[in-house]
N, C-alpha and C positions, 0 to 999 in steps of 0.2 A: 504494500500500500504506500500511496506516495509523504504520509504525515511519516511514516520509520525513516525515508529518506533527509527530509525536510529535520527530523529530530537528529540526525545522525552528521548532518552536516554542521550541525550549528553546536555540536557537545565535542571540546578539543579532549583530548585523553587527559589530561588531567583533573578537568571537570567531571570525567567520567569515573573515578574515583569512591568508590565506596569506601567510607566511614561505620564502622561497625562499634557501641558505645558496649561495655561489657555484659549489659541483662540480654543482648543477643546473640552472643555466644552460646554455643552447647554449656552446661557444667560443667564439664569436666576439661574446659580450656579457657576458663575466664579468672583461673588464680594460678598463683607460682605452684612449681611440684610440688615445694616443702610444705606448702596451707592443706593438702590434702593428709588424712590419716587412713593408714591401711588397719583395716578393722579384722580382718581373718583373711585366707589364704586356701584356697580349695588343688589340691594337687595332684588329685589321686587318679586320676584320669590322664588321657593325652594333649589336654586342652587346658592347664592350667589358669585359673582366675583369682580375684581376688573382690574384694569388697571393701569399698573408700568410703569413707567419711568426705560428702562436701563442707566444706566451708559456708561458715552464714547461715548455718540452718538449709543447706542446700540439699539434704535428706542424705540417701546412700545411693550407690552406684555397684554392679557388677563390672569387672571391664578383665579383658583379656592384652595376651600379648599381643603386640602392635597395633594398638589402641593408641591415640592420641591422650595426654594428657599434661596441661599446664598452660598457661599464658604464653610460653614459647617455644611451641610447636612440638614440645615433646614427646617423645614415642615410649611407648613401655616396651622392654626388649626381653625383659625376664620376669618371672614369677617363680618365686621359688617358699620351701615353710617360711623362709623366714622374713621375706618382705618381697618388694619389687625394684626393678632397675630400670631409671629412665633414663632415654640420651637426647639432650636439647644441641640444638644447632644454635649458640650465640654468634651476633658478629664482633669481632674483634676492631682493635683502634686501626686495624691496615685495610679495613674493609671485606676480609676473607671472613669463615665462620670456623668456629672453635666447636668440638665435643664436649660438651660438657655431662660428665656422669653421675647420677644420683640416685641415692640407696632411700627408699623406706620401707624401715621395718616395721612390723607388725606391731601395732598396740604403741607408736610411742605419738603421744598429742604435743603439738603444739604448747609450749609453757600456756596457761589461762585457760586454754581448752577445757568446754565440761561437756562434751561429747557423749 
């Protein structure tokens, strides 16, 4: 239709830009790895999971490996008894991006946490 042409000419790529403010993100990618708590750890199968405490009163969560989870863009890589291992892509002061690795284990809250 000729209004998408008409819309398309006049929106430069940086106008076209979405803005996403954090209450529309998924759950489980709108806080840092460390705000999440791993509540138990299911193993006993081929498909190891685990159960998160959201943040905020954000209830609970099942999620598995290579699940997204955290504000920057990290991936769950491992499940194992005694917590989970996430690998976030930061960028670095040279403009490349860094691994960065993070352990949670099971049961431990945030200090103030009354989960």
């Amino acid at each position: 239709p000729s209004y998408v042409k008409e819309e398309a000419a006049q929106t430069s790529i940086g106008e076209a830009k979405v803005s996403l403010n954090s209450e529309e993100l998924p759950p489980l990618e709108r806080y840092p790895v460390e705000a999440y708590t791993v509540k138990m750890v299911l193993v006993g199968d081929r498909y190891p999971r685990a159960l998160l405490q959201v943040p905020n009163k954000g209830g609970r969560v099942i999620v598995e490996e290579k699940m997204r989870l955290g504000d920057k863009n990290g991936i769950i890589e491992k499940i194992d008894r005694n917590g989970l291992t996430v690998t976030e892509k930061i960028r670095n002061n040279f403009g490349s991006y860094d691994d960065v690795v993070q352990r949670l284990p099971v049961g431990v809250a945030k200090a103030g946490e009354g989960n």
